[in-house]
N, C-alpha and C positions, 0 to 999 in steps of 0.2 A: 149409258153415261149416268153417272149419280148425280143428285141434283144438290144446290147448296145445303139446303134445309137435313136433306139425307148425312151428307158429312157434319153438319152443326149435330144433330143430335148422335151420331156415331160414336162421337167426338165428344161428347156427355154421357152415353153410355161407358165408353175407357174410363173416363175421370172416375164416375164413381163406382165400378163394378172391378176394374182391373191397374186400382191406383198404386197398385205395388211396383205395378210396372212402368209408371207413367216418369217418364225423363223432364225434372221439369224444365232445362232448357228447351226443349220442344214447345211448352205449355208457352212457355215465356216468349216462343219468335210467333205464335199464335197470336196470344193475345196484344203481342207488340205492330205488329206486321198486318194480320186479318181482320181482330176485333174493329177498327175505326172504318175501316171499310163496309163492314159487315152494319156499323151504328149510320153510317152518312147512306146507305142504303134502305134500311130499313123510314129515317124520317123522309126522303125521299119517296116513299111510300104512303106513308101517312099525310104527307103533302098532296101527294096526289087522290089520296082516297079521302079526301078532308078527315082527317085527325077519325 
């Protein structure tokens, strides 16, 4: 199973290495749909880890 961090950086490899091919409605339901999740998780984290 891949783990989040592995498809986040997958997923930043595409962008910049094979952006010819990058559809950006795709880009667009990512960053519309994952990225808040991805940010309400992360300070969850620094909550927990004190900052």
């Amino acid at each position: 199973m891949i783990r989040a961090h592995q498809r986040i950086v997958g997923f930043r490899n595409l962008l910049i290495h094979g952006y010819a091919e990058v559809d950006e409605s795709v880009v667009w339901s990512i960053v519309s749909e994952k990225l808040p999740w991805l940010v309400a998780d992360v300070q969850a984290l620094q909550a927990r880890l004190g900052d």
